[in-house]
C-alpha positions as CSV (number, residue, x, y, z in Angstrom):
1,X,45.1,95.9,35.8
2,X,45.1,93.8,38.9
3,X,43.1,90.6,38.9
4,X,41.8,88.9,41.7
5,X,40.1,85.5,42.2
6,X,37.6,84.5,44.8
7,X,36.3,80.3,45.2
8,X,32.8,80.1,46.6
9,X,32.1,76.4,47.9
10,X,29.3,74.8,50.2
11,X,26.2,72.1,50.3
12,X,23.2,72.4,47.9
13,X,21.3,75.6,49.1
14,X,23.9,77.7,50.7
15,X,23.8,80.5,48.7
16,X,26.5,80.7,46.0
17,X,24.9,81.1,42.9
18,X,23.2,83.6,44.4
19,X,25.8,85.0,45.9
20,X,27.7,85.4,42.4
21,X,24.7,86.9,40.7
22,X,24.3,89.5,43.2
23,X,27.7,90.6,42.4
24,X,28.9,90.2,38.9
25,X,28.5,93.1,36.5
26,X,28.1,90.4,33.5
27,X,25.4,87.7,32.9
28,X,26.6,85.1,35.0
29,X,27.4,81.7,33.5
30,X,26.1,79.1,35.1
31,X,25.3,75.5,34.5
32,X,22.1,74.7,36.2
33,X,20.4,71.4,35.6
34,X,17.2,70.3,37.0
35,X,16.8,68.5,39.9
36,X,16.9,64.6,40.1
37,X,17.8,63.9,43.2
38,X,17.1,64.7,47.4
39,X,17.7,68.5,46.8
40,X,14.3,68.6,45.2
41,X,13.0,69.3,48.9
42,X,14.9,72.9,48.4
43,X,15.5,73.5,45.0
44,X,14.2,72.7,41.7
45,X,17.4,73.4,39.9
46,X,21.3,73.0,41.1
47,X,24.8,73.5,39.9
48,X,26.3,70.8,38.0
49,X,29.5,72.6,36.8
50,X,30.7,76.0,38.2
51,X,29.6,79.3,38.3
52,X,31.4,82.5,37.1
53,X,30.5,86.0,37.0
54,X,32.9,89.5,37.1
55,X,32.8,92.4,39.2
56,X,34.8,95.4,38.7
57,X,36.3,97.2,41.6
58,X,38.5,100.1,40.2
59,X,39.6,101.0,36.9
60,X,42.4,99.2,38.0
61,X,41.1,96.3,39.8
62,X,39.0,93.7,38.4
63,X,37.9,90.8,40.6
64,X,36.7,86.9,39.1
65,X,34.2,84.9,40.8
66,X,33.9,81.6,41.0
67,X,31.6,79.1,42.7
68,X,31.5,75.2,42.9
69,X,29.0,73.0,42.5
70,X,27.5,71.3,46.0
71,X,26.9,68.2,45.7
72,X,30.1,65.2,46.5
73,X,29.1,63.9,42.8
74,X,30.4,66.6,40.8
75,X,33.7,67.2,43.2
76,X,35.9,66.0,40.0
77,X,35.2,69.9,39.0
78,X,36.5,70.6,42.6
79,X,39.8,69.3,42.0
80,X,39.7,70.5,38.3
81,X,38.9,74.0,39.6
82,X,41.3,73.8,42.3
83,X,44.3,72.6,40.2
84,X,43.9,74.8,37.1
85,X,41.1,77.7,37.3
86,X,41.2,79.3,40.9
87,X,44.4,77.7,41.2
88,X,45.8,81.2,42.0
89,X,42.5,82.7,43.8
90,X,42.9,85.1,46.9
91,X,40.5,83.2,49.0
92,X,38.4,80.2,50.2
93,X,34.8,81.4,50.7
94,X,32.8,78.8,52.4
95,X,28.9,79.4,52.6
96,X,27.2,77.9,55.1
97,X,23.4,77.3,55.4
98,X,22.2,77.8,59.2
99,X,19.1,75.9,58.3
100,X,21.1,72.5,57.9
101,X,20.7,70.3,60.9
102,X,24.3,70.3,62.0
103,X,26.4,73.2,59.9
104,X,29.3,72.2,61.2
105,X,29.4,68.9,59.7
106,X,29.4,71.0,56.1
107,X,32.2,73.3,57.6
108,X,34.5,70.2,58.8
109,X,33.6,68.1,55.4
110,X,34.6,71.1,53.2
111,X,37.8,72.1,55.2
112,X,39.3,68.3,54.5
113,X,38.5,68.3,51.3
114,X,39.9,71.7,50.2
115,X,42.7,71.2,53.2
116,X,45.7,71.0,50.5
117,X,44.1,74.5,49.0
118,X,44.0,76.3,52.2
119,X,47.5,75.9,52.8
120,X,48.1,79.1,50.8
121,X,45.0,80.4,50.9
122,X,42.9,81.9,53.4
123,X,39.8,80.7,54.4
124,X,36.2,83.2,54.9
125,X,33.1,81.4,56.7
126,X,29.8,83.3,55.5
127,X,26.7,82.2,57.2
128,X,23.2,82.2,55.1
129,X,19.5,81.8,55.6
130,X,20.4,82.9,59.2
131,X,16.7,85.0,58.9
132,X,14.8,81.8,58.2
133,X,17.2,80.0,61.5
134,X,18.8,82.5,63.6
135,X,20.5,79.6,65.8
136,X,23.6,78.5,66.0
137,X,24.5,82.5,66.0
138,X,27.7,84.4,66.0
139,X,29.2,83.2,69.4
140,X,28.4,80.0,68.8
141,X,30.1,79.5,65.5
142,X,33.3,81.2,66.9
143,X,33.2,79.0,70.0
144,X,32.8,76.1,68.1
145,X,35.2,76.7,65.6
146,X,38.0,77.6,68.7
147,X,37.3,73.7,69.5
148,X,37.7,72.7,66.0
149,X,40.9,74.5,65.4
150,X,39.9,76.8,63.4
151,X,40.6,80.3,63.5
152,X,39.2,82.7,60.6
153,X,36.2,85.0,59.9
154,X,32.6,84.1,60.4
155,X,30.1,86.7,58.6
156,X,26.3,86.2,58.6
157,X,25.3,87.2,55.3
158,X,22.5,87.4,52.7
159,X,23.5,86.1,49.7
160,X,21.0,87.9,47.7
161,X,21.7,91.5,49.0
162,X,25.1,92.9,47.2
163,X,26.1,94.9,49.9
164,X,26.2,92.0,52.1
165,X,28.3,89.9,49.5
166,X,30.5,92.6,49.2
167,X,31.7,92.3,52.9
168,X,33.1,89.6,52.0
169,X,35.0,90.9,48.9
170,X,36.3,93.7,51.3
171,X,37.4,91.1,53.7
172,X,39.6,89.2,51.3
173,X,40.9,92.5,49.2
174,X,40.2,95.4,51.3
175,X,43.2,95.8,52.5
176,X,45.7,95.3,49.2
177,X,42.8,97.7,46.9
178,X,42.7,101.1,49.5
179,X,40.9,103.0,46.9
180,X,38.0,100.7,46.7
181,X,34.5,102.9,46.8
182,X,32.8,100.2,48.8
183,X,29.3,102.4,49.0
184,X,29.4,103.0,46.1
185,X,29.9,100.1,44.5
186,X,27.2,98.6,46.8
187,X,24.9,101.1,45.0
188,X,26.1,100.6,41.5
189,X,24.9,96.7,42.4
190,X,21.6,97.1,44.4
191,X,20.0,95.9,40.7
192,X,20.8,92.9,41.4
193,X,19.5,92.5,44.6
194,X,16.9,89.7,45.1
195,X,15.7,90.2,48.6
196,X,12.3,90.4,48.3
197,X,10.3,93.5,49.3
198,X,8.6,93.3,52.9
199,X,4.9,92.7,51.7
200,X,1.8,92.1,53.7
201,X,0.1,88.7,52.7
202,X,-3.5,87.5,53.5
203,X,-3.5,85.0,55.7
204,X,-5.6,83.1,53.0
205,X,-3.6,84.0,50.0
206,X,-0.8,82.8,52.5
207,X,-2.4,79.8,53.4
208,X,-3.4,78.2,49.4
209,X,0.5,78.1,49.1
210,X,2.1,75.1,47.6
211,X,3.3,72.2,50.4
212,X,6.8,71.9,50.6
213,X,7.9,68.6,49.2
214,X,8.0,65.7,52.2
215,X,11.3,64.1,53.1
216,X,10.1,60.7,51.9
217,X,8.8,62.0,48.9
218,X,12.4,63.7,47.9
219,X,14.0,60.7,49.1
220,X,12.2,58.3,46.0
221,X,13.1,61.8,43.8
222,X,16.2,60.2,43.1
223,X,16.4,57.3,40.5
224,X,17.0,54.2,41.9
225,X,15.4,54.9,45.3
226,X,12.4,52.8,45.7
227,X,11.1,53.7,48.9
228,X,12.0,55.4,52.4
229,X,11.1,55.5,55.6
230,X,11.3,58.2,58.6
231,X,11.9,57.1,62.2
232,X,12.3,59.6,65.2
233,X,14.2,59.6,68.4
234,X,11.9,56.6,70.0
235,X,12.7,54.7,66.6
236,X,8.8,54.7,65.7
237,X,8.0,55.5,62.2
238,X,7.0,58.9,61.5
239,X,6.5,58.0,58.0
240,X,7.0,55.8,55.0
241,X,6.4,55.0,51.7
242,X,8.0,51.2,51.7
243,X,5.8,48.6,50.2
244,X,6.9,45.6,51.5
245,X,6.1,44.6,54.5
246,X,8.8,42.4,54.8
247,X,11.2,45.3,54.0
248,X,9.9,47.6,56.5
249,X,10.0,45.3,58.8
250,X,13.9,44.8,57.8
251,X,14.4,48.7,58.0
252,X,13.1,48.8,61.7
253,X,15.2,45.4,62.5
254,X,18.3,47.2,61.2
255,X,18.0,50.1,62.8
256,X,17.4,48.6,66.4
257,X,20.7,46.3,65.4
258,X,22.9,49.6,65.0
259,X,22.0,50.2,68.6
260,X,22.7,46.6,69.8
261,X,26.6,46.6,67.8
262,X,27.3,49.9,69.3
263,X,26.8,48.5,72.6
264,X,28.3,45.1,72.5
265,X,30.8,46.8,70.3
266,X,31.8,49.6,71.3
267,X,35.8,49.9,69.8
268,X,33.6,50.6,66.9
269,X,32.7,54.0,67.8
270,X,29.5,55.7,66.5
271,X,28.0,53.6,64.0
272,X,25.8,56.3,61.3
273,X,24.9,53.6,58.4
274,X,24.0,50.4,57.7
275,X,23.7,48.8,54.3
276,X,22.4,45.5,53.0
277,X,23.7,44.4,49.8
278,X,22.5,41.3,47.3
279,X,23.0,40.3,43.7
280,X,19.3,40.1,42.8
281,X,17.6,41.8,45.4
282,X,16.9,45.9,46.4
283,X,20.0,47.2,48.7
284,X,18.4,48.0,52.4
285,X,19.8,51.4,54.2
286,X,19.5,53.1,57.3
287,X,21.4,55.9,58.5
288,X,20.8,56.8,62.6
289,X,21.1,59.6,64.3
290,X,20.3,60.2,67.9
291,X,17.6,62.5,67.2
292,X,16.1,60.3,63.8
293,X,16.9,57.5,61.7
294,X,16.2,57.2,57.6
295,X,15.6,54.0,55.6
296,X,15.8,53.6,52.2
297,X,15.2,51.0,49.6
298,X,17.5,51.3,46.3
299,X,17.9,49.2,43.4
300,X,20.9,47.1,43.3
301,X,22.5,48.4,40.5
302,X,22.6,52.1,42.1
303,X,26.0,53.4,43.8
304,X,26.1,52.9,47.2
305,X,28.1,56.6,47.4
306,X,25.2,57.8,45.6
307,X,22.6,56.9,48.6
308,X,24.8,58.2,51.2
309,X,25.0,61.4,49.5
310,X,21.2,61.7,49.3
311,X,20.2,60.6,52.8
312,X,23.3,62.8,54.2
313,X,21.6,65.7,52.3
314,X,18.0,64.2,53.8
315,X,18.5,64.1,57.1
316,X,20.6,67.6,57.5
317,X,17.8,69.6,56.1
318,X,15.1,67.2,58.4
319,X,13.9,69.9,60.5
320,X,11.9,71.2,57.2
321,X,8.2,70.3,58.2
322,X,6.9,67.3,56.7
């Protein structure tokens, strides 16, 4: 019996649970928590360990999935994964969400920190959500990734359809399992299949729908996060949820002063966060982009790492309406 492995990685929301569930011929194990943190504003429940899940390919072949959990807090099961689990796994599959502000931040943060693992392994980019985002498209990826030094294969998927997952399986085994019955394995799977039937809704039905949560809402999801606020391009609040007027007023004065340091010093490069820190009173964050800027208010005692990670995860799904 041959026995392959396959790692899934990528951000909160790309698609590997799913992914692994429209594939495995067992009940999946998982270790979903609830949320309690930014990722509220996509999910209400997110992978805090690994996922794993078995699909048979021949009578002969038998392949192990694995997936990782997304968010930087739990990347001590990366390296646990990594080092002892898929230590010997065929491939690197890398799910990216085309809904995220800039993908290919996700696809340059991953490939560092999994560079040691791709030495000997090959490396799969599948792009998801691309019906909900169809931009940045094939050409694009491939052009971009030509500029990052990156040469491998791009496939837009839907992680809840098996026969799409399984183009990546093919891609990675295809050629070392010839006998593989790829159709009909896609039909042995098409139970698992999530992709929701094309169904016409009234436009009122359609309209009593829950809102989506707000950004500044999932901001203060997080314990420890007090308040946030939104500012566009022109740096004028879009909205916030900051009580003090002496803090928001702090917020706006830091952002402005990112601008001023990048010009008068500019050996500093692109400057993306600014914290201030006190032993008794709330830390004060912003993180600017050209396009936006968030500020946050935290409690001192909360991991600076921690708010990073949440308005990183903020501001790259910020195109969500508010």
């Amino acid at each position: 019996m041959a026995d392959y492995k396959i790692l899934f990685t990528g951000s909160v929301c790309s698609g590997k649970t799913t992914a692994i569930k429209s594939l495995s011929e067992i009940e999946t194990v998982d270790t979903d928590a609830k949320v309690s943190d930014s990722v509220i504003r996509r999910k209400q429940r997110t992978t805090i360990a690994m996922d794993y899940g078995v699909l048979e390919l021949t009578d002969t072949a038998k392949l192990h999935l694995y997936g990782t959990p997304g968010q930087e807090r739990f990347r001590f099961m990366w390296q646990l994964m990594m080092s002892d689990l898929v230590a010997d796994a065929e491939a690197l599959i890398l799910l990216v969400d085309n809904t995220r502000t800039d993908p290919f931040k996700d696809i340059r943060f991953y490939v560092e920190e999994f560079r040691d693992y791709l030495v000997k392994r090959r490396l799969v980019i599948a792009v998801t959500h691309a019906d909900v985002r169809a931009n940045p498209d094939y050409n694009y990826y491939m052009n971009e990734l030509k500029r990052m030094g990156l040469f491998t294969t791009v496939l837009f998927i839907d992680a809840r359809d098996p026969a799409d997952v399984l183009k990546l399986v093919k891609e990675v085994v295809g050629r070392r399992e010839k006998t593989v019955d790829w159709q009909a394995l896609a039909e042995k799977l098409s139970g698992n299949s999530t992709v929701p039937e094309a169904v016409a809704v009234p436009e009122e039905v359609a309209d009593s729908g829950a809102k989506p949560v707000s950004l500044i809402d999932a901001a203060i999801n997080t314990r420890g996060i007090t308040g946030a606020m939104h500012l566009g391009a022109d740096r004028k609040v879009l909205s916030s949820n900051v009580a003090s007027m002496q803090s928001q007023a702090l917020l706006k004065a830091m952002v402005n002063l990112v601008s001023a340091l990048e010009q008068k010093a500019a050996f500093l490069g692109n400057i993306d966060s600014f914290m201030l820190c006190g032993e008794e009173q709330e830390t004060l964050s912003v993180f600017v982009e050209e396009e936006q800027a968030l500020g946050m208010c935290s409690d001192k005692g909360l991991s600076l790492t921690v708010v990073k990670q949440q308005a990183a995860d903020l501001l790259q799904w910020s195109r969500d309406n508010d």
